[in-house]
C-alpha positions as CSV (number, residue, x, y, z in Angstrom):
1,X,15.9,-25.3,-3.6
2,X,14.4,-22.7,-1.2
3,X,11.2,-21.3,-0.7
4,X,12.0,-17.9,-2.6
5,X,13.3,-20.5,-5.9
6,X,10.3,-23.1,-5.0
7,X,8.2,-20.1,-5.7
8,X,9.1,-18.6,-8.6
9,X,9.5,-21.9,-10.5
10,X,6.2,-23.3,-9.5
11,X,5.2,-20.6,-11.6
12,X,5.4,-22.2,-14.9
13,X,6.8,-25.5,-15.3
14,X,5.5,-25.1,-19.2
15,X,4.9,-21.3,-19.9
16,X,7.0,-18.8,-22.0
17,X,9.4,-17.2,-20.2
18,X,9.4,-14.3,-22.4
19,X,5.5,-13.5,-21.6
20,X,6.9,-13.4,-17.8
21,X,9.5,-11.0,-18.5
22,X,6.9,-9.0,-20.3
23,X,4.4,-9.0,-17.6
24,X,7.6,-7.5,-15.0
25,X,8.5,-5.3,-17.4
26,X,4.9,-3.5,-18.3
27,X,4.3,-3.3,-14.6
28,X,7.7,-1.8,-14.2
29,X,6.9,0.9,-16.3
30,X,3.3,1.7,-15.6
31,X,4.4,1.4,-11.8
32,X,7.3,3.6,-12.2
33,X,5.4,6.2,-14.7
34,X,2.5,6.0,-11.6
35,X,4.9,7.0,-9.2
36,X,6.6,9.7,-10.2
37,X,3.5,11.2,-12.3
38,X,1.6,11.3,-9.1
39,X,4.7,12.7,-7.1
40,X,4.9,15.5,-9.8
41,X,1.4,16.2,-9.7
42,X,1.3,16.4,-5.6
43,X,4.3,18.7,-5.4
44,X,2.8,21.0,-7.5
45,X,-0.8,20.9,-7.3
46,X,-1.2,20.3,-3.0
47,X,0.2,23.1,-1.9
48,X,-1.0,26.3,-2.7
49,X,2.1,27.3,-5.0
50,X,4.5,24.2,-6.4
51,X,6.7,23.2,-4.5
52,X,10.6,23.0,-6.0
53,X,12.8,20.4,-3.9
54,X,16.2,21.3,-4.2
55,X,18.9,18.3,-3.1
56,X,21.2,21.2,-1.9
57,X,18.6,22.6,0.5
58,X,17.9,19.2,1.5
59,X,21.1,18.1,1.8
60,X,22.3,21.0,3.9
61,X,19.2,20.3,6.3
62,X,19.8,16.7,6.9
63,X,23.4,17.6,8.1
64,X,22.0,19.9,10.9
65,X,18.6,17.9,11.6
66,X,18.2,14.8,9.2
67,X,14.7,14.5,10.9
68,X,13.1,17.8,10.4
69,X,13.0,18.3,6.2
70,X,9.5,19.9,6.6
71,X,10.7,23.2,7.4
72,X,11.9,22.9,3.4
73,X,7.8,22.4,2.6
74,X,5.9,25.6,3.0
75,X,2.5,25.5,5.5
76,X,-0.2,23.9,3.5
77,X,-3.7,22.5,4.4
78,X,-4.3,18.8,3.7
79,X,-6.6,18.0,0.8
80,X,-9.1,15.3,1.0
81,X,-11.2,14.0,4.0
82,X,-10.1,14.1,7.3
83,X,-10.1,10.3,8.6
84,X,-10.4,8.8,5.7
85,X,-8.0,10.0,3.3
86,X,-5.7,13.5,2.5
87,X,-3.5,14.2,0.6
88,X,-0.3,16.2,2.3
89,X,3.6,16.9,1.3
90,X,6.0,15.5,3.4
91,X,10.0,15.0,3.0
92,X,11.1,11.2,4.1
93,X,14.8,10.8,5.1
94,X,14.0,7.5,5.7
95,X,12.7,4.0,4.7
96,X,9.3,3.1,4.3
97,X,7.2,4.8,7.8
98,X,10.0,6.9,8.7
99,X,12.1,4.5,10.1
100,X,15.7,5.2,9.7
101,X,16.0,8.8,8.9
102,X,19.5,10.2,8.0
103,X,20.6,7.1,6.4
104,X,20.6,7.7,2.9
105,X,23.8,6.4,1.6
106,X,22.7,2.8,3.2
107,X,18.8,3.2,1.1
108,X,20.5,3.8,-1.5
109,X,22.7,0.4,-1.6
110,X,20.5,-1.6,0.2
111,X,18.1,-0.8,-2.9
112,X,20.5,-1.2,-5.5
113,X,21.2,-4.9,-4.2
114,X,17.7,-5.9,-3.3
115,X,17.1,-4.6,-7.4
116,X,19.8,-6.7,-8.7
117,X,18.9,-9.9,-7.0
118,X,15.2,-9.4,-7.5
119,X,16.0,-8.9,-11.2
120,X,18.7,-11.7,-11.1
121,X,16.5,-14.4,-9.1
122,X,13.8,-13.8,-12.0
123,X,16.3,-14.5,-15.0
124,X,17.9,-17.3,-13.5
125,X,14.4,-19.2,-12.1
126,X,11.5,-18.4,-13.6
127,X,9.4,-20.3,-16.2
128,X,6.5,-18.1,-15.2
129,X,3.4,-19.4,-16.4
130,X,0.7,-18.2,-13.6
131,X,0.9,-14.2,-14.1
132,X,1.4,-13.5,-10.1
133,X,4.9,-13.6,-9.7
134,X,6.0,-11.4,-12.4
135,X,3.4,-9.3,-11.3
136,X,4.8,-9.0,-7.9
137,X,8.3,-8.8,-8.8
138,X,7.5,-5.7,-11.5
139,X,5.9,-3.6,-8.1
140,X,9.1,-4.8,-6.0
141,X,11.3,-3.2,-8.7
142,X,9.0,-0.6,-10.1
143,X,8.7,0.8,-6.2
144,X,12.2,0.3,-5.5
145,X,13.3,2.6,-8.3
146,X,11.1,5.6,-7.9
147,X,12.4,6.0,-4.4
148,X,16.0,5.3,-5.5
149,X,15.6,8.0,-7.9
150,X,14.0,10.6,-5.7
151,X,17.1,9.7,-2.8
152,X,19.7,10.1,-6.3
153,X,18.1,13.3,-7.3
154,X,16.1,15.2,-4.5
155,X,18.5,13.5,-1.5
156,X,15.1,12.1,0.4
157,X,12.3,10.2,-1.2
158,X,8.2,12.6,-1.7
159,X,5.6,11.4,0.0
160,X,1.8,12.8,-0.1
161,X,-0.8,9.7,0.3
162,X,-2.2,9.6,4.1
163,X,-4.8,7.2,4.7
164,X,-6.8,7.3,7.9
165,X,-5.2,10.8,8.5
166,X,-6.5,12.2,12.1
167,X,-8.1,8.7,12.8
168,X,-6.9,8.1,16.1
169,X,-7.1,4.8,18.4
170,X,-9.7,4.9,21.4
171,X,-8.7,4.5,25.3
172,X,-5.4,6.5,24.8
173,X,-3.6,4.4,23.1
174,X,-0.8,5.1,21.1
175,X,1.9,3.7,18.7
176,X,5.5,3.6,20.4
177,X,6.4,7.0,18.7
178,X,3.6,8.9,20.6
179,X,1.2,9.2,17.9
180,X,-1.8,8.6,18.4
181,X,-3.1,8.0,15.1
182,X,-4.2,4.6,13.3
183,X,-2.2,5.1,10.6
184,X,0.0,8.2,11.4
185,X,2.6,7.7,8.1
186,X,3.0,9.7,4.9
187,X,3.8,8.0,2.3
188,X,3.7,7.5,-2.0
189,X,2.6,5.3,-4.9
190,X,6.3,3.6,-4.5
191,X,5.5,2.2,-1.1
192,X,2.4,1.0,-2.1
193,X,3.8,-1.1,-4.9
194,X,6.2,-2.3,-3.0
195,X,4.0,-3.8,0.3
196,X,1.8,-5.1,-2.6
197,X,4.2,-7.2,-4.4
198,X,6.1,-8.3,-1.3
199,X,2.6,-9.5,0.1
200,X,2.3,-11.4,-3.3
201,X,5.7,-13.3,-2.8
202,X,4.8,-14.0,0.7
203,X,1.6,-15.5,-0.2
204,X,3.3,-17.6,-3.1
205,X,5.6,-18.6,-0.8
206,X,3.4,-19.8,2.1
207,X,1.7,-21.7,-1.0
208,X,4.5,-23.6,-2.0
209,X,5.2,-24.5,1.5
210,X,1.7,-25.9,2.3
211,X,1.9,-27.8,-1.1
212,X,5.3,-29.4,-0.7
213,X,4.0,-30.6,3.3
214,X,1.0,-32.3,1.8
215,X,2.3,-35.7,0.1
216,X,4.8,-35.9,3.6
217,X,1.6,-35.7,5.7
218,X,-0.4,-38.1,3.8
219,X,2.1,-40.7,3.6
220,X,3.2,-40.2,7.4
């Protein structure tokens, strides 16, 4: 048994495996409703009309410049507080911070599997009785679908959260992009669930590890 398996089952070794699947699935759909409500609500309330994403127009861009898509957003002011948080539209071709613009058709499958074994993994391990796991998978899945369904249906994923925004590092320093802000990235409710519930795994993990070493420690 691995780590990922170790993990999940140390969940529950006595707990109802229906009250796990019930925990996934509530934060599924409060997570999914969460993202695309706020999506909606950006794209038509940030800019100073609403903004209508077409996947043709985007589309048709990403073939001549799959890195510029903000030429599709009209000029609008950022809402909120400058270094600490603002709310502004921007189009992602990519993955989560940017990375990999242009490369939608590989999201798109790389999603779909990571979805199916995420799913799968729960079914076939868990007992969950602690509510954490569950939890964590439901923000993994519930993330990983609103962007799959913005790539399906807009052709690149919405983004409007921008924490830090114009916060930038002292002494000249910068990140390996140029940018010399803390946390230059745009991104959505999505991303959030799914660095959240990945960071939950992780920990679980690194748990189960530390336990399991114990009783060879003590008895070496």
């Amino acid at each position: 048994m691995n780590a990922t398996e170790a993990a999940i089952r140390s969940d529950a070794p006595a707990g109802s495996k229906r009250r796990g699947w019930t925990i996934l699935l509530v934060t599924l759909v409060i997570g999914l409703v969460a993202d695309l409500g706020s999506k909606w609500w950006a794209f038509h309330s940030i800019a100073d009309a609403p903004v209508v994403v077409s996947r043709a127009e985007v589309l048709a861009q990403t073939k001549i410049d799959p890195t510029d898509l903000m030429s599709l957003i009209p000029p609008h002011e950022p809402v909120g507080i400058r270094k600490v948080f603002q709310f502004q539209l921007v189009l992602n071709n990519g993955a989560v911070f940017g990375a990999g613009q242009g490369k939608r058709w590989m999201f798109i499958g790389f999603t779909t599997v990571v979805l199916i074994i995420a799913v799968y993994s729960f079914a076939r391990y868990a007992s969950p009785a602690s509510r954490w796991t569950p939890f964590a998978i439901g923000l993994v899945v519930s993330g990983g679908i609103g962007n799959l369904y913005d790539r399906i249906v807009y052709g690149c994923v919405r983004d409007f959260l921008h924490p830090l925004a114009g916060l930038e590092f002292p002494w000249g320093i910068r990140w390996p992009n140029g940018s010399p802000e803390v946390w230059p990235y745009v991104s959505n409710v999505a991303d959030a669930a799914l660095l959240v519930g990945i960071a939950i795994l992780i920990v679980k993990m690194w748990r189960v590890d530390t336990q399991a070493k114990k009783p060879k420690t003590a008895s070496a």
